[in-house]
N, C-alpha and C positions, 0 to 999 in steps of 0.2 A: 656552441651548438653541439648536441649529441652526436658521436664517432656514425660512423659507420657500420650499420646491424644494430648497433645501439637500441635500446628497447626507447618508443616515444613517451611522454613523459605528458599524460592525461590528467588535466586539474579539474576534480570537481567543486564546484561555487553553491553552495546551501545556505539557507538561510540560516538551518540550526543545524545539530543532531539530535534534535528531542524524538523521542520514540512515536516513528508513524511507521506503515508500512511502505510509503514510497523511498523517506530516509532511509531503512534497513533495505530495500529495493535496491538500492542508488549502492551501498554497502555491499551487498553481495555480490551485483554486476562488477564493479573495480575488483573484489578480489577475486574473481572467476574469470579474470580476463588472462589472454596466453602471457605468460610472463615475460617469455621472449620478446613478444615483442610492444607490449605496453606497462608501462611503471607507472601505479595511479598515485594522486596527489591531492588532496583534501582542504579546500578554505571553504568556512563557515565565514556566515556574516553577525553571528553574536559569541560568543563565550561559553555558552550554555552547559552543563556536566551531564552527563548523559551514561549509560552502559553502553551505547553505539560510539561515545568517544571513546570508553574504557575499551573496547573491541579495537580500533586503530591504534591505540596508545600500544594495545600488547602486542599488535604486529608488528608496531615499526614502520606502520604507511605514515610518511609525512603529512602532517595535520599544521594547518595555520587557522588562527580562530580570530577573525575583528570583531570589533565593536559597533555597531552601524545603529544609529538614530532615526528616525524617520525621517521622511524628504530628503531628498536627492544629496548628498552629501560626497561631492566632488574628491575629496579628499581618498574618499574610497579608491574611487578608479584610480586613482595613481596609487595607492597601497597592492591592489591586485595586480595593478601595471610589473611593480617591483616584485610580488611572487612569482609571476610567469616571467620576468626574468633569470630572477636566480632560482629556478627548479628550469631553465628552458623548456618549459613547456610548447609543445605542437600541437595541442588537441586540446579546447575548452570546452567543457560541458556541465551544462549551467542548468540547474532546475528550478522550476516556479520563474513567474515574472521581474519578481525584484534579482534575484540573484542574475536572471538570463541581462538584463538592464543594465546591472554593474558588469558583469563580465563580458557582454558584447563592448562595452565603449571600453573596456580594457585590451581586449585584446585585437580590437581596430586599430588604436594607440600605439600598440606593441607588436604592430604588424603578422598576429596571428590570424587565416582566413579559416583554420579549420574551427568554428563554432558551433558547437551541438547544444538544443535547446529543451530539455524532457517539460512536458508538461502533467502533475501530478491527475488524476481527474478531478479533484474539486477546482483546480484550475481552468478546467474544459467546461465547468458547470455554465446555464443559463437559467437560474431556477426559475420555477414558474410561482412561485410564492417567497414570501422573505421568511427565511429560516434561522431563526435567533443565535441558535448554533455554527451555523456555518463561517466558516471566516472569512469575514468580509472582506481582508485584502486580497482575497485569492477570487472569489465569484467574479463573474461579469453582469455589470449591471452599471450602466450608466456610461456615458460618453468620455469621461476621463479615463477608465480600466480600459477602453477602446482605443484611447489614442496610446494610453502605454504598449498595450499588444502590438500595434503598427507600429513602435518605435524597437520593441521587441526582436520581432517578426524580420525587421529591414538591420537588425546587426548578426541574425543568427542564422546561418547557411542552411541547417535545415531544424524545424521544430518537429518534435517527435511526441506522440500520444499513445494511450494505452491501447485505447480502439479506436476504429473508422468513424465511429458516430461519433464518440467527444472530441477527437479531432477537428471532425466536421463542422460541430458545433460551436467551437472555437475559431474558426476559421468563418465561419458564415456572419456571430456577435463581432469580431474584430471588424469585417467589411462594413457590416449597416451599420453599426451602430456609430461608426466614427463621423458621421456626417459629411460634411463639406471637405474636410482636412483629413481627407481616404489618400495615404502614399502610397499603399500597396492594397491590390482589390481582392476580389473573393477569390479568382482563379489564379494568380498570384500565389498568393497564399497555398493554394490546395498543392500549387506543386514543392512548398517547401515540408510539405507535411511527410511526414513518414510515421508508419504504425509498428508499436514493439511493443509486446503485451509486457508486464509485470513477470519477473521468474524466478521458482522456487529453488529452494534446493534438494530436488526430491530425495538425494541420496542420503540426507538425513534423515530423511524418514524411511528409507528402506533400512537403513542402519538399526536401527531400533528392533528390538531384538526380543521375544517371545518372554523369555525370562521377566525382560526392563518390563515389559508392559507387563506383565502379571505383579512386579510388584510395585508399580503403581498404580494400579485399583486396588490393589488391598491397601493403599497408603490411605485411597480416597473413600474408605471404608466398603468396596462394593466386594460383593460375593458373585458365587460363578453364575447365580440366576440374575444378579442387578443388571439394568439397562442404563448404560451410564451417559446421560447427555454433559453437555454443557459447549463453554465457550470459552474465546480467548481474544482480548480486546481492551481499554480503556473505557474506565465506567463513567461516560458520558451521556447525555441527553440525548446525543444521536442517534445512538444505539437500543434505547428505547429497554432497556431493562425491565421496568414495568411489567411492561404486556407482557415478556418472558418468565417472569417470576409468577405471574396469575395466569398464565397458560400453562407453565409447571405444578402450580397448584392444582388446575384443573384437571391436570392429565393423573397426576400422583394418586388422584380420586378412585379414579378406574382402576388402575395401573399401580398397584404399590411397588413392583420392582424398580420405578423408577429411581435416580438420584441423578441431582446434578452439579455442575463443578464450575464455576466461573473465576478464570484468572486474569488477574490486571487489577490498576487501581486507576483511582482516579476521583473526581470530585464527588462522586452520586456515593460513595460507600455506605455512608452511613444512612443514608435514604434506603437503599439497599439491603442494610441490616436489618432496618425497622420493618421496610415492607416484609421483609421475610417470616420476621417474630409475627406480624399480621398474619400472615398469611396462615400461617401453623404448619411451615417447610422448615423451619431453622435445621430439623436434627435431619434432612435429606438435602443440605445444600454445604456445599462447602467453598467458602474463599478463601484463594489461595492467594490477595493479592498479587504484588510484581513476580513474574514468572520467566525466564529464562531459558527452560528446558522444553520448548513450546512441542518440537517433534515429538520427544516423551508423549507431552500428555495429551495432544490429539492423537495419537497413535492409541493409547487408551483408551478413548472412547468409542461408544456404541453410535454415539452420533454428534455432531457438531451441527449447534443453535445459532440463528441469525438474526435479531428481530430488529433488524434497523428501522426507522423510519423514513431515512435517509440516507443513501449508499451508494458513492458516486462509482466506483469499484468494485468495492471486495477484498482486498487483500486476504484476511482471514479465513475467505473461503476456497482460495487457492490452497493454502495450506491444509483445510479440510481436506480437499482433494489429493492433493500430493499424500496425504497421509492413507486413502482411501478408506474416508469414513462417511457412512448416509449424512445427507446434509438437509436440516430444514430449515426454510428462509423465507423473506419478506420478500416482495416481487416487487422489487423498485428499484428503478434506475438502470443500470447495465447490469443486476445477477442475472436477468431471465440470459443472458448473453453467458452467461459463466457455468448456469445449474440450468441444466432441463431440465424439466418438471414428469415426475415420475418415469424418470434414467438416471439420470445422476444427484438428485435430490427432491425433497417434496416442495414446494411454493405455494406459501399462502398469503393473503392480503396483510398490510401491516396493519398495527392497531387494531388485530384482533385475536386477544386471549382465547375464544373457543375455540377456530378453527386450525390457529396453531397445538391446541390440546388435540385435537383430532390428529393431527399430524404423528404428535409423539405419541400417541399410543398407538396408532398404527404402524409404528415402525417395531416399539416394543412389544406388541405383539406378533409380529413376523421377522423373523430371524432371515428366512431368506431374501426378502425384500430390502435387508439392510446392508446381506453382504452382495445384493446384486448392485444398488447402488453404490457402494462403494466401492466395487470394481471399476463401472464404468467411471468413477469420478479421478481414480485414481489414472486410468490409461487415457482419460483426458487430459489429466494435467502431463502425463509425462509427452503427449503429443503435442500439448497448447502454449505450457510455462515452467518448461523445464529451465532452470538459469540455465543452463549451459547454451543452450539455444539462444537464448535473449543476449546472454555474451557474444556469441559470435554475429549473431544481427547487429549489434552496437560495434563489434570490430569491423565487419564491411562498412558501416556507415562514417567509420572514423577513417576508413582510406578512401571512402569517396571525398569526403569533405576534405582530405589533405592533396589530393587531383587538383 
């Protein structure tokens, strides 16, 4: 057992480390916690290579990576059982369902009661249509994802969401939907819930530094009259690139100062590429595929792009925020909860190129309107999602749970 003052010894349970925002989420809270008195500790449930493993590798935070198969594979729990012995572990916290599953019946096993449960939002989702992209072993939808949440729910002391409504949300599909075989009911439930928004690191982006951003718009070819949009994300379906690349056409129309910048990679690029040669924006778009230095370059911009068509969260727009750049976005899902509509960014309908053109050129053409939103966006975030805050909400909940 750990001495006395001894720092507790926090295992997080992931499925992977592949690059999402709730994975780097999960990353920043462990190393933003008081050192004193928590030491975090890292098992994956796949092998996977990642720069968010290359990031623990160079710190030195102990990382254990299994191999795990689909369906229930027993073998697991006693492999975890064996981590949280030899790291003695007091505190497990486990994100998404399958990891909270393995790690609850591990650490039951292994006579650990402090269990912390995060639930991603796409975890929280209930959609109201089937969405091709979505990953289907996280949605709820159907009586089996219902009995897992109640088997979830009844090993994990308290489940934790981003906000109150997906919370909710989850808590409400877990109760009805599980029919007859309900072990734990709606109110039940609600009281293991607990809400901790996503948190930035704002200080990186106050870090960034007049110079840094001046010479990264002149890297991204813009000059002192360019209006520099773009984004930062994985070039997915979700995301809806499309209607972003022909709402930039449409705006570049009006607007020649525009230009914009999209980082990340992902399956659509080359789709991507083409629509853009269509479009006749190639020589006012730049990809910078996998990107790194994410504070940099939204701190560079004039504005940050959202056109999801599906967006259980937002990640990326917190970081807009914390960066305090005008933000315009799809209104769907939880942003209208993240960006108020003409305060802290503009909201237009998804799936549609003119109205988000209207958007961007009413930003590039009013300079004050950009740097007022991005004022308020920014003393949002440092009121709403600042990591440090989300740290220490995650430290009181890890000495309630060890009470």
């Amino acid at each position: 057992m750990a001495g006395e003052g001894a720092p507790r010894k926090v295992l997080y349970v992931l499925d992977s480390l592949g690059l999402s925002g709730r994975t780097k989420g999960i990353i920043d809270l462990a190393l933003n916690l008081d050192a004193a008195r928590f030491e975090p500790v890292f098992c994956t449930l796949s092998d996977e290579q990642s720069a968010l493993r290359d990031r623990l590798m160079d710190l030195r935070v102990p990382l254990e990576q299994l191999t795990v198969g689909a369906g229930l594979r027993v073998s697991t729990v006693g492999s975890l059982g064996a981590i949280i012995r030899r790291h003695d572990v007091q505190v497990v916290h486990s994100v998404n369902p399958r990891p909270m599953l393995y790690a609850g019946l591990a650490a039951r096993l292994g006579g650990v009661r402090a269990t912390i449960g995060s639930l991603s939002a796409f975890a929280c989702q209930v959609p109201d249509r089937k969405y091709r992209f979505l990953p289907q072993d996280l949605v709820n939808r159907g009586t089996r994802n219902a009995w897992r949440n109640q088997v979830v729910a009844r090993l994990t002391r308290f489940v934790v969401a981003v906000s109150r409504g997906l919370g909710e949300r989850f808590c409400r599909f877990t109760s009805e939907a599980s029919g007859p075989l309900r072990w734990i009911g709606h109110e039940a439930l609600l009281e293991k819930l607990r809400v901790i928004s996503y948190g930035v690191d704002v200080a990186a982006y106050d870090a960034v530094s007049a110079e840094e951003r001046a010479a990264m718009r002149a890297r991204l070819g813009a000059t002192a009259d360019t209006v520099l949009v773009g984004s930062v994300g994985r070039l997915i379906e979700q995301k809806d690139y499309p209607t972003q690349l022909r709402a930039f056409a449409l705006a570049s129309q009006r607007e020649p100062r525009l230009r914009m910048v999209l980082a990340g990679d992902g399956p659509l690029r080359t789709s991507i590429e083409s629509l853009s040669a269509e479009l006749g924006i190639t020589d006012r778009l730049t990809l910078l595929g996998h990107w790194t230095a994410v504070p940099l370059l939204i701190r560079s911009l004039d504005a940050f792009v959202l056109a999801s068509k599906f967006e259980p969260y937002g990640v990326a727009l917190l970081e807009a925020k914390a960066a305090g750049v005008a933000i315009v976005s799809t209104r769907v899902n939880e942003i209208p909860s993240l960006v108020a509509d003409n305060a802290s960014g503009l909201l237009v309908p998804p799936e549609s190129p003119s109205e988000m053109a209207d958007a961007l050129v009413r930003l590039a053409r009013d300079p004050e309107l950009r740097r007022s939103l991005g004022r308020n966006a920014a003393r949002d975030a440092r009121r709403r999602h600042a990591i440090k805050a989300t740290a220490l909400a995650y430290q009181d909940l890890y000495d309630d749970a060890t009470k």
